[in-house]
N, C-alpha and C positions, 0 to 999 in steps of 0.2 A: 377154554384155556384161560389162566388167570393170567391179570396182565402183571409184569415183572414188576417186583418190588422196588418202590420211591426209595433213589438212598437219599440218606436224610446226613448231613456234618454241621460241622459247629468253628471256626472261625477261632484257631486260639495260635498268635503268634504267626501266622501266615500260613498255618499248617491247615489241612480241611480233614479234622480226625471223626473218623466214620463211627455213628453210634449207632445206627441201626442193625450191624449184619452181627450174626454172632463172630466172635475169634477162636482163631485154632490154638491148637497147642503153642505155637510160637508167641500169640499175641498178635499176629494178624487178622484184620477182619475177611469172613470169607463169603464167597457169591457165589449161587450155583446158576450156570445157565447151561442148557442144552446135553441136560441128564451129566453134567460135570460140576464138582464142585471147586473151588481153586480160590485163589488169594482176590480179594480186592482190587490190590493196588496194581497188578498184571492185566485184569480186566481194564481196569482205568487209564491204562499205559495204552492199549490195544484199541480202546474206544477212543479215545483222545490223542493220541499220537502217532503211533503207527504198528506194524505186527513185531511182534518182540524176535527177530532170526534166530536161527536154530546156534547154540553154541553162549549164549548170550544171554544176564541176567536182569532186574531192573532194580536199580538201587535208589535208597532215599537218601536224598543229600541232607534230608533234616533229622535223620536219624530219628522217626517217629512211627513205628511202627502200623499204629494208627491213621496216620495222612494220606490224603489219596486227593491230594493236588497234584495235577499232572506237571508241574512247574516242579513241584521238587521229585519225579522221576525222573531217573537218566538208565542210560544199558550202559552194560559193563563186562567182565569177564567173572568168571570166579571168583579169578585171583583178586581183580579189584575189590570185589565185596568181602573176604578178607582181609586184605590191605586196609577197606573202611573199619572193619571191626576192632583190629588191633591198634589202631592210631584212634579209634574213639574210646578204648580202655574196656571191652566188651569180650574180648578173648577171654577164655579160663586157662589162668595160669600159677603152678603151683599146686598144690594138693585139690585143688578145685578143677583143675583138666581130668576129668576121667582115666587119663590113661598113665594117671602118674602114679607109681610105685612108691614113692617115699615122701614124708613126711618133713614137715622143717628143722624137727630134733635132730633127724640125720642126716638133713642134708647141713646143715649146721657141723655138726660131727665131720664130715667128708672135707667141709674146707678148715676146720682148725686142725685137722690132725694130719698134719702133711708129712710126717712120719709114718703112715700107713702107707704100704701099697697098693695102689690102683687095682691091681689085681684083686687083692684082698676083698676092700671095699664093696668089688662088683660082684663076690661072690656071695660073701654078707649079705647082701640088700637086694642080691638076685637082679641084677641090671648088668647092662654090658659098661665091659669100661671105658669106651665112647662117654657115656653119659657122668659116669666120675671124672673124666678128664675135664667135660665141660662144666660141671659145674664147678670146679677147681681154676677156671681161667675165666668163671663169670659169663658163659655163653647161655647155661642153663640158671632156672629160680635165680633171675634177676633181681624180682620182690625183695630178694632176702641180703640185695647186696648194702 
């Protein structure tokens, strides 16, 4: 049995960003132990802190994808680690959300022409008029206000 690989980090800002393990697609680094392979910094949270409960995430309070200082792990919900995302400006928002339908020429379009009907609009651009309404009151493509 080979014995487990030395992690090895580096000291930049208080952060302890892991150069040894390769990263996944996210940009985390990864570890495999006991025929599993998994994130870094969940191992380090587990090894160093305590078992992560079922329900419950581990978030970086340094926002370093890299870090696997157990001082800046904490657990969380979901929702928390959303909440982090969009108040550190990391969300995609705008024609950069995969799941957006239009564009900023039209959504552009949608608020200067408020002589169009709602209806109209959602049927043009194939969206419900939920979504023309909000971006007409500023709820939606904030970017653009």
């Amino acid at each position: 049995m080979k014995p487990p690989k030395q992690i090895t980090y580096i000291i930049n800002n208080e952060c302890w960003e892991c150069s040894s393990h390769a990263l996944n697609a996210e940009g985390y680094p990864t570890i495999a132990r006991d025929n599993k392979c998994g994130a870094m910094y969940r191992y380090i949270y587990r090894t160093c802190v305590s078992e992560i409960p079922k329900g419950l995430v581990v978030r970086h309070i340094c926002d370093n994808r890299k870090c696997i200082n157990p001082s800046h792990l904490i657990l969380g919900t979901h929702e928390d680690n959303v909440a982090d995302r969009v108040k550190r400006g990391r969300s995609a928002t705008g024609s950069n959300n995969g799941r957006s339908k239009l564009i900023p020429e039209q959504v552009l379009f949608i608020r200067n022409n408020l002589d169009v009907k709602i209806s109209e609009l959602a049927k043009k651009y194939s969206v419900d008029p939920k979504v023309i309404s909000d971006i007409r009151n500023g709820k939606m493509w904030k970017t653009l206000l």
